[in-house]
C-alpha positions as CSV (number, residue, x, y, z in Angstrom):
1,X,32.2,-18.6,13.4
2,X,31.4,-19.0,9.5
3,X,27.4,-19.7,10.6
4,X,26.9,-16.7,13.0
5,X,28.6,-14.5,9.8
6,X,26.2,-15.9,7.5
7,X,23.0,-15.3,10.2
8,X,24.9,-11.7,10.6
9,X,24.8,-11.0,6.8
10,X,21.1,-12.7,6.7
11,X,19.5,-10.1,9.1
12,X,21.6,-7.1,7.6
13,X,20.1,-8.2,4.4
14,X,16.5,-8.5,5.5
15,X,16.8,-4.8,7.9
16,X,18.2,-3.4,4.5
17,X,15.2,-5.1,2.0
18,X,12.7,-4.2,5.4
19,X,14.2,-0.3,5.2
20,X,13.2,-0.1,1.7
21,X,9.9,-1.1,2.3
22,X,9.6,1.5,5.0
23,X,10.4,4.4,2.6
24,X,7.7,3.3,0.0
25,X,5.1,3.2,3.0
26,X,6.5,6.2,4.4
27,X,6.1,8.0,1.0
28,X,2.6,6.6,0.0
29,X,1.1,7.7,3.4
30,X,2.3,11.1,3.5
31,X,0.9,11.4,-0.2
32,X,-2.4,10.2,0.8
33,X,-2.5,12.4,4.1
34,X,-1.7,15.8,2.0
35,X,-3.7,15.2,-1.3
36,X,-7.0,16.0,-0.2
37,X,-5.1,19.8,1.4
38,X,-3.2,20.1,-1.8
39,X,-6.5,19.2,-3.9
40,X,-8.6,22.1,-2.4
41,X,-5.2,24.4,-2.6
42,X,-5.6,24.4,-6.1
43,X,-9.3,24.4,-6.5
44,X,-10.2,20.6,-7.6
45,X,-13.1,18.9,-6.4
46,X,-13.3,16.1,-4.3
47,X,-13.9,13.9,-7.7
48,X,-10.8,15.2,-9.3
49,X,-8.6,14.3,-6.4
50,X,-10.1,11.0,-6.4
51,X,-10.0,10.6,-10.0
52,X,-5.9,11.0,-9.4
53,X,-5.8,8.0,-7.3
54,X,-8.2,5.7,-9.3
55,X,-6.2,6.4,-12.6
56,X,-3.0,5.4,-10.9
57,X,-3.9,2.5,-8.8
58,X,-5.4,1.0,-11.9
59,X,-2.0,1.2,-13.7
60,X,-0.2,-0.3,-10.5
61,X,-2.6,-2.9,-10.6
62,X,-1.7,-3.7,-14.1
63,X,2.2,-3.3,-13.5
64,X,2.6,-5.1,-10.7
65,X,2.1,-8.6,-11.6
66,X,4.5,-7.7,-14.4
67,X,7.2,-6.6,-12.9
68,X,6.8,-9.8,-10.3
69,X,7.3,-11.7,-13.1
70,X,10.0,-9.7,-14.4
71,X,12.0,-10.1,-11.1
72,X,11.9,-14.2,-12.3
73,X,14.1,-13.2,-15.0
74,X,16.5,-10.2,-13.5
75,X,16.2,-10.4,-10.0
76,X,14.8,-9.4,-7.2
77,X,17.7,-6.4,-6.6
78,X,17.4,-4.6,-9.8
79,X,13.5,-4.4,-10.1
80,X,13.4,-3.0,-6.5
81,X,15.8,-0.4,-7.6
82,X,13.9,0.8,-10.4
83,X,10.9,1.1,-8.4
84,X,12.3,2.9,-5.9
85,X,14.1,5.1,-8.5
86,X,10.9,5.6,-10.1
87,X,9.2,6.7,-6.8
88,X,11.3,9.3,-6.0
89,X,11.6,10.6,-9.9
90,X,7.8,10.2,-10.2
91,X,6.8,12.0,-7.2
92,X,9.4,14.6,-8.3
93,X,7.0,15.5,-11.4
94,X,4.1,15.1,-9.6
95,X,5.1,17.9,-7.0
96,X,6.0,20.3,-9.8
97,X,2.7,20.1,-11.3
98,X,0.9,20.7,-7.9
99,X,2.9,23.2,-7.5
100,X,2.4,25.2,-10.8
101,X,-1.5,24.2,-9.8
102,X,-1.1,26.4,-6.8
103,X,0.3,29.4,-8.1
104,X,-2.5,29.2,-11.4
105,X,-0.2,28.5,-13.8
106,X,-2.1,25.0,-14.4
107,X,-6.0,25.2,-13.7
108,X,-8.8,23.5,-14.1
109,X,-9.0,20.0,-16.6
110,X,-5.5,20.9,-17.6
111,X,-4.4,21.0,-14.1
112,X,-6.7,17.9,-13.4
113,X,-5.2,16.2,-16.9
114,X,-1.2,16.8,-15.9
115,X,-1.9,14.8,-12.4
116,X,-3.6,12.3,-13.4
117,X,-0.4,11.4,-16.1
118,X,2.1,12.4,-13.8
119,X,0.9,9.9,-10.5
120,X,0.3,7.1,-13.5
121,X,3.7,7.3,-14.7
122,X,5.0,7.3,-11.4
123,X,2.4,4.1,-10.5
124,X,3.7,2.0,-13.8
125,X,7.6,2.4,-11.8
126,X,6.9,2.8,-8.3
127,X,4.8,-0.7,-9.2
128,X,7.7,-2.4,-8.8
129,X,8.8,-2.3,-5.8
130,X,6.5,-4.1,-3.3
131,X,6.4,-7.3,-5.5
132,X,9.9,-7.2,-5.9
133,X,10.4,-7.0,-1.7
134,X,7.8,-9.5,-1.1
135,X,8.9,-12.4,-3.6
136,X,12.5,-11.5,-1.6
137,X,11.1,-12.4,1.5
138,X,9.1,-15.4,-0.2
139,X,12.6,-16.8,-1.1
140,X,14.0,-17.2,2.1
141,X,11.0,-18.2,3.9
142,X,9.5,-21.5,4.3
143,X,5.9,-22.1,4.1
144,X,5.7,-22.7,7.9
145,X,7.9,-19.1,8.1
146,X,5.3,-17.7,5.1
147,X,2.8,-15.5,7.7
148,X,6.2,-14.5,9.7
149,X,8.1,-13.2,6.9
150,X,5.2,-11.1,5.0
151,X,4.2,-9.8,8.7
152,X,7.6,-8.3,8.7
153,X,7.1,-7.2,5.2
154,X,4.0,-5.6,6.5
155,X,5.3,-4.0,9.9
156,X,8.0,-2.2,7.8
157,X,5.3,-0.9,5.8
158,X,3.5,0.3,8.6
159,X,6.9,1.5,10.6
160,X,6.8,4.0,7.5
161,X,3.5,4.8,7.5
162,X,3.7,6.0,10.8
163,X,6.4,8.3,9.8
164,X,4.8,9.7,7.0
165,X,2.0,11.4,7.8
166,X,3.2,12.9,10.8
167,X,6.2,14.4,8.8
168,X,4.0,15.1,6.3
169,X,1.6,17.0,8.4
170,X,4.1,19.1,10.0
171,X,6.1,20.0,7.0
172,X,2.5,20.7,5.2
173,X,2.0,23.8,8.0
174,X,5.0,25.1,6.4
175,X,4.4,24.8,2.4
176,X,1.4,22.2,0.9
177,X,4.6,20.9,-1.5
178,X,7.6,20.4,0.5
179,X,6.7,17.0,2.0
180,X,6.6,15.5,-1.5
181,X,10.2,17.2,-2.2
182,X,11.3,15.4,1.2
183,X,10.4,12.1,-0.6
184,X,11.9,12.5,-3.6
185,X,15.6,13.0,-1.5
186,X,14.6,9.6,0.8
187,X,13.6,7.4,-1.8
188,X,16.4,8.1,-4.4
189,X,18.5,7.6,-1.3
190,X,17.2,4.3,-0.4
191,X,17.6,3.2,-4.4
192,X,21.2,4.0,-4.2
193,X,21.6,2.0,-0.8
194,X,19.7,-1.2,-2.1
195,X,21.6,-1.0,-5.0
196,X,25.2,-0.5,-3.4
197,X,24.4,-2.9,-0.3
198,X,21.2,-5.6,-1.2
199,X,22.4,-9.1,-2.3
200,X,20.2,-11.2,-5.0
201,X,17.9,-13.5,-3.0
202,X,19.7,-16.6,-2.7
203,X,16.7,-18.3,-5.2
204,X,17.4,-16.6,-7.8
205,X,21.2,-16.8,-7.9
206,X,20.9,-20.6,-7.7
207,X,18.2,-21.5,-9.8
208,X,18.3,-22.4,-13.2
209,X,17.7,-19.9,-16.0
210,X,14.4,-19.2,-17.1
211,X,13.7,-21.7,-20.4
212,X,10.9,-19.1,-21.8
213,X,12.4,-15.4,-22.2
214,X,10.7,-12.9,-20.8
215,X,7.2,-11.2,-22.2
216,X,5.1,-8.4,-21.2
217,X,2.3,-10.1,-22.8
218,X,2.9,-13.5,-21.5
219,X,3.2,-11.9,-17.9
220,X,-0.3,-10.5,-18.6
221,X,-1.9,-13.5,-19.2
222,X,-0.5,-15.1,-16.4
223,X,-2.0,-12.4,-14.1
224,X,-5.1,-12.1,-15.5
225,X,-5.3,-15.6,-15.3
226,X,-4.7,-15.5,-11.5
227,X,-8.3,-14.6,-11.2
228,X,-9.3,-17.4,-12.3
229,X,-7.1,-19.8,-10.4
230,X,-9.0,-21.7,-7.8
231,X,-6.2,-21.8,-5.3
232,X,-5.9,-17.7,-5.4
233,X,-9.9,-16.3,-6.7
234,X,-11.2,-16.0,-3.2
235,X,-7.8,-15.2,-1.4
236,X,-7.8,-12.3,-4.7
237,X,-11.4,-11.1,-4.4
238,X,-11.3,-10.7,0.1
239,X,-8.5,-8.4,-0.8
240,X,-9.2,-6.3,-2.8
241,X,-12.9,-5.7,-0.9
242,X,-10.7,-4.9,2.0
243,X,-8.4,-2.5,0.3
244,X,-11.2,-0.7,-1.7
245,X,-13.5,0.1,2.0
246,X,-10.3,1.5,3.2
247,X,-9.5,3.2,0.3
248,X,-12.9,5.0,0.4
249,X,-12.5,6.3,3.9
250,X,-8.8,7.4,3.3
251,X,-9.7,9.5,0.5
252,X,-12.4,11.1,1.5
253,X,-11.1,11.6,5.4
254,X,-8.9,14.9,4.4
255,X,-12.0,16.3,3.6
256,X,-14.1,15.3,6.5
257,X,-11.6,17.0,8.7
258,X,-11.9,20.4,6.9
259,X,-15.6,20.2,7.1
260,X,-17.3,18.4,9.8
261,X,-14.5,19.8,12.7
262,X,-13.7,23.4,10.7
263,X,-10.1,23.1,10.0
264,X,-8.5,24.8,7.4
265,X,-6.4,22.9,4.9
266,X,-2.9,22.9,6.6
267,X,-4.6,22.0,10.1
268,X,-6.8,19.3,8.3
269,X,-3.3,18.0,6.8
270,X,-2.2,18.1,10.4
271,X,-5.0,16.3,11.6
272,X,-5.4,13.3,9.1
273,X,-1.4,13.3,9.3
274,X,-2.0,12.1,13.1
275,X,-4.6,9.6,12.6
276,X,-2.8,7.9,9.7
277,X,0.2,8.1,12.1
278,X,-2.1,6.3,15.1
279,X,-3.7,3.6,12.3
280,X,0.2,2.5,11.1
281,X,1.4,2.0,15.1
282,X,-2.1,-0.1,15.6
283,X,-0.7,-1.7,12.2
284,X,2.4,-2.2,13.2
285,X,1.6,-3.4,16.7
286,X,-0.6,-5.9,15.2
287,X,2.2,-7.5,12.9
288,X,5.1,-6.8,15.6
289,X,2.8,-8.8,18.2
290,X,-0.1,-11.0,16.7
291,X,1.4,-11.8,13.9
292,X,5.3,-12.5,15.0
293,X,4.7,-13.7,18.8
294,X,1.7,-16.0,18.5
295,X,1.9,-17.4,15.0
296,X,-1.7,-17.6,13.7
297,X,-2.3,-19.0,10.6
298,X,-3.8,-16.5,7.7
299,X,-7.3,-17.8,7.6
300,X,-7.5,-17.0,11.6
301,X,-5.8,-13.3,10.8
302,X,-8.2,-12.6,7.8
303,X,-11.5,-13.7,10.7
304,X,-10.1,-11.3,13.1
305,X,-9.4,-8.3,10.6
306,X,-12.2,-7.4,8.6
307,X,-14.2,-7.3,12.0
308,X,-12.1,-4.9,13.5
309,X,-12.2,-3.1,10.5
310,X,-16.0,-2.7,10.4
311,X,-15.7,-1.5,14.3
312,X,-13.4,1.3,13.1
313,X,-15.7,2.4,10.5
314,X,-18.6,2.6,12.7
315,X,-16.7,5.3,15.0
316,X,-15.5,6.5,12.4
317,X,-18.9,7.3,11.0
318,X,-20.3,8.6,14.2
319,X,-17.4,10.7,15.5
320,X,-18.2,14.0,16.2
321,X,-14.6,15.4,16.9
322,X,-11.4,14.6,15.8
323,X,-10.0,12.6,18.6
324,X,-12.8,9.8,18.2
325,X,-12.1,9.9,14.5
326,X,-8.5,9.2,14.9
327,X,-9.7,6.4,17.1
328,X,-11.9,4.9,14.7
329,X,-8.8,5.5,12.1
330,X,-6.6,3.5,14.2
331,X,-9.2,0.1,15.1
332,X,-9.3,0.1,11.3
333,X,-5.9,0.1,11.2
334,X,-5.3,-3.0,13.5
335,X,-7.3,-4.7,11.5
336,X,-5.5,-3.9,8.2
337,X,-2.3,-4.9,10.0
338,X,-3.4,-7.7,10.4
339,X,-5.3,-8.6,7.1
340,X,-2.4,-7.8,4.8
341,X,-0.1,-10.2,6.1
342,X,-3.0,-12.9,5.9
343,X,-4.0,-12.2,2.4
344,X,-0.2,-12.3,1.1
345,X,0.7,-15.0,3.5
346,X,-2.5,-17.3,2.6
347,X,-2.3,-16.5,-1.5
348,X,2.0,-17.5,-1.2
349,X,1.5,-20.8,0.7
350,X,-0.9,-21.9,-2.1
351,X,1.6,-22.0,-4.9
352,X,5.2,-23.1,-6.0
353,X,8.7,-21.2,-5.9
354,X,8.7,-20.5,-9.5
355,X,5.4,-18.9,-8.9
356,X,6.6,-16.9,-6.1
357,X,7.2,-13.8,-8.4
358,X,4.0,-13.5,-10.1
359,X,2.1,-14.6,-6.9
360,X,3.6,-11.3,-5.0
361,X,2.8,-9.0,-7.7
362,X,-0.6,-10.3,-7.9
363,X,-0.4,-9.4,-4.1
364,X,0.5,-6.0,-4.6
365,X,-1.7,-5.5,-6.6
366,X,-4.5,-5.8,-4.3
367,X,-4.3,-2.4,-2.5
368,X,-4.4,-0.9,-5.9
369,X,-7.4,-2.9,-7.5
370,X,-9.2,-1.6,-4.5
371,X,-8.1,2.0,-4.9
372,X,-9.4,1.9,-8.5
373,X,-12.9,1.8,-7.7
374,X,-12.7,3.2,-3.5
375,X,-11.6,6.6,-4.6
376,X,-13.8,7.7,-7.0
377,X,-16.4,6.4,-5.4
378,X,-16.0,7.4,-1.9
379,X,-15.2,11.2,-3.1
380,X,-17.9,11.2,-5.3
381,X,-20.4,9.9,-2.6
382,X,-19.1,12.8,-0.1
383,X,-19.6,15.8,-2.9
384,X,-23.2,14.2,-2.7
385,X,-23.4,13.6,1.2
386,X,-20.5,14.1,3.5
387,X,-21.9,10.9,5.9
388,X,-22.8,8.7,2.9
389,X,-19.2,6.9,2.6
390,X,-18.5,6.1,6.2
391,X,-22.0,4.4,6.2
392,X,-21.3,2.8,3.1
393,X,-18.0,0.5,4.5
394,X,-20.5,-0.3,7.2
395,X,-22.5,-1.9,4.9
396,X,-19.8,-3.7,2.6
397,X,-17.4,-4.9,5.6
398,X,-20.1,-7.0,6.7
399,X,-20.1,-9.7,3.7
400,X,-16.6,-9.2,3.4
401,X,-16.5,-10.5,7.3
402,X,-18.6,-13.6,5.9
403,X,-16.4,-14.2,2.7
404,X,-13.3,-14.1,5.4
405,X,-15.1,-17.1,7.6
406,X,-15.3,-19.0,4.3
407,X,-11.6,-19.0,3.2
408,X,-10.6,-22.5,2.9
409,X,-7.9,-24.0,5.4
410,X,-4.0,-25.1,4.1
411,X,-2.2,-28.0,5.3
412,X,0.0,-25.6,6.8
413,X,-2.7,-23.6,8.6
């Protein structure tokens, strides 16, 4: 009786740390699905919108290796809390100020300036939280349960993400804003749940304590020395390439809706909203069934992903209406759903428990390293040439798909 109360409490504790991952996908998709509609309410330009992005993902990418580390020292439970905290407070500020953007009381590089701080200070918070979940689930995993366990990190992700643009476009017909307030309410919610009803990872209430304290500097290092470890470079380097390609058709795809099919900016919102919504269930089918049901190791995942991401950019770039376009949006999307787990799953195996921390914020940080550079350049490229960024991933999935045949087997593999 004791052991099926302890598997009981288990799997509440994994749907609860799994639901809190859902709200920070939920919330970052709906963002992503809106901004380009919110961007041209105000009168930005494509570059300003994805000058937003790149600003914050860069200080994501920074943050989240630190607070990985930090979860060593406090726990997993009280840096997730923050971040979720953080989230919801962050993308508070960051709706006022597109708001006051709308109605002219912010214009132009003021407007542009107030953003840009505004989705950074939410970043360095909200930075938290997907290390912190992931070095959770990289506790009570073994290796041979690794690719499992971040699959289901991933599906929740994606079980969000299918929410969140579709709320987001239907609450976008009725004001540009109010999906952003609708976050704010779910994720201080979920940070008051995790915090009331989330046990410490059984790791870190049994291990020893820490000999070194803690240091922001010291955590630096260690990430940036991450680069240059030989068991993570390559696993490192494959994901950020796959994160920046999709980061470059994700920001530029609000806009492609508005002008290659004629849609204003609340239908467009609509439209990318259900695209988004199509790629998360092709996502989340991919982790629900590839990834949970038949096991594969990560190197077979990551040969399998970034080829059907390079299919989904070539419809992508030749769709002529929207329904192909959401197609091509959701092939990518299967093969994103299945690349995630592969990259986290491959770069955890590879290192120790006390490493586990650092190792998952090194992970999250992959999404945001490629939204540094996929942003800016995709918007910029579509000012320039509306076609020019779809035909660009074409081009860069393809040694990306040989770099993936190259990733080096594990024992465990």
């Amino acid at each position: 009786m004791a052991d099926s109360a302890d598997v009981g409490r288990s799997r509440a504790t994994e749907a609860l740390l799994l639901l809190a991952v859902a709200v920070t996908g939920m919330g970052q998709t709906l963002v992503f699905a809106i901004l380009p509609s919110l961007g041209r309410a105000a009168n930005m330009a494509e570059i300003q919108v994805g000058l937003i992005i790149t600003c914050s993902a860069l200080v994501f990418a920074v943050a989240s290796p630190v607070w990985g580390r930090l979860s060593e020292y406090v726990g997993r439970r009280p840096v997730l809390v923050l971040g979720l905290t953080g989230y919801g407070l962050g993308t508070l500020g960051f709706a006022l100020v597109f708001q006051a953007g709308i109605n002219g009381v912010l214009q132009g590089a003021a407007l542009v300036l107030a953003l840009v701080l505004a989705r950074s200070l939410q970043a360095m918070v909200m930075a938290a939280s997907p290390p912190a979940a992931s070095a959770y689930i990289a506790d009570v995993t073994s290796i041979a349960q690794r690719t499992r366990g971040m699959g289901r990190i991933g599906a929740a992700h994606n079980l969000g993400t299918v929410v969140g643009p579709a709320m987001g476009g239907a609450l976008a017909v009725v004001s540009l804003v109010l999906p952003l307030y609708v976050v704010v309410v779910v994720s201080l919610a979920m940070a008051l749940f995790v915090a009331w009803r989330l046990p410490e990872s059984p790791y870190i209430r049994q291990r020893p304590a820490p000999e070194r304290p803690f240091s922001v500097a010291t955590a630096l290092r260690a990430s940036f020395a991450s680069y240059r470890d030989p068991r993570l470079t390559g696993i490192l380097l494959l994901g950020v390439g796959m994160f920046m390609t999709f980061a470059v058709v994700q920001q530029t795809l609000g806009f492609m809706y508005q002008d290659r099919f004629s849609l204003s900016p609340a239908g467009a919102a609509g439209g990318v909203g259900m695209a988004m919504m199509a790629a998360a269930l092709s996502s989340l089918l991919a982790q629900a069934v590839v990834v949970q049901w038949l096991g594969w190791a990560p190197r077979t995942l990551l040969r399998l992903a970034l080829p059907l991401m390079g299919a989904g950019f070539l419809v992508l770039a030749l769709a002529p209406v929207p329904a192909v376009a959401a197609l091509g949006i959701a092939v990518t999307g299967l093969g994103l759903g299945l690349g995630m787990p592969g990259i986290s799953s491959a770069a955890s195996v590879r290192v120790g428990n006390d490493e586990q921390g650092l190792v998952a914020g090194m992970m999250s940080a992959c999404p945001a390293l490629g939204f540094i550079i996929g942003p800016v350049l995709g918007t910029g490229l579509y000012q320039w040439l509306p076609q020019a960024p779809y035909w660009l991933v074409c081009v860069l999935v393809v040694p990306l798909v040989v770099a993936a045949w190259r990733v080096p087997g594990h024992p465990q593999d």
